[in-house]
C-alpha positions, 0 to 999 in steps of 0.5 A: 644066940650064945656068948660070941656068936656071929650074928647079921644085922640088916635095917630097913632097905630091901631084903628077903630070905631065899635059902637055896637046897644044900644052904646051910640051916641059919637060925633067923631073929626076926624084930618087927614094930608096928606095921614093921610086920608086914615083909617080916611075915611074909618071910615068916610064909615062906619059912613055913612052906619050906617046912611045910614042903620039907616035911612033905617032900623030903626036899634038899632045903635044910632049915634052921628055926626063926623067932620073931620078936613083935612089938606094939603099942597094945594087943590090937595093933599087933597085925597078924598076931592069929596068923603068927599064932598058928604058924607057931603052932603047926611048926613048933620049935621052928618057928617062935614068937614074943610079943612085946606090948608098951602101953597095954591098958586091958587085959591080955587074952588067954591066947596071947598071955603066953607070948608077951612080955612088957606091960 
């Protein structure tokens, strides 16, 4: 987001992502804690077989990019962090990651270094 951007907040509840063909592309910031993660991914698949068909395809959805935020405790409690990991890299730019570690006690992976920030 940029100085004086519209943003929408949603907290807890029931809710999805569901973009029709012909919706405007809308940047998603998706913030996930813990197992927090779990609807948060499952609209991160989603993304990426819009991309994935899009590019295809040539289908009508138009796409903005989506960046998760990921927190945990330490490396090994953040779920899905492979899966993530390759998202990002067969969708560049459109779909980003940064992992929040707070009591990281060992070392970071070289595969991981590049995406967290915290302890």
């Amino acid at each position: 987001c940029t100085l004086d951007s519209e943003v929408a907040l949603r907290v807890g509840g029931d809710f999805f992502f569901d973009p029709q063909p012909g919706d405007s592309p809308v940047n998603l910031v998706l913030i996930a804690g813990g197992v927090g993660i779990n609807p948060l991914f499952s609209i991160l698949l989603h993304i990426a077989d819009l991309h994935g068909y899009q590019e295809g395809k040539g289908n009508r959805h138009r796409l903005g990019t989506a960046k998760l935020y990921y927190s945990a405790k330490a490396t090994s409690e953040l779920l899905f962090k492979k899966n993530i990991l390759g998202l990002m890299k067969a969708f560049p730019g459109k779909i980003t990651c940064s992992f929040h570690v707070t009591q990281q006690r060992s070392q970071i992976c070289k595969e991981l270094q590049p995406h967290i920030t915290g302890k």
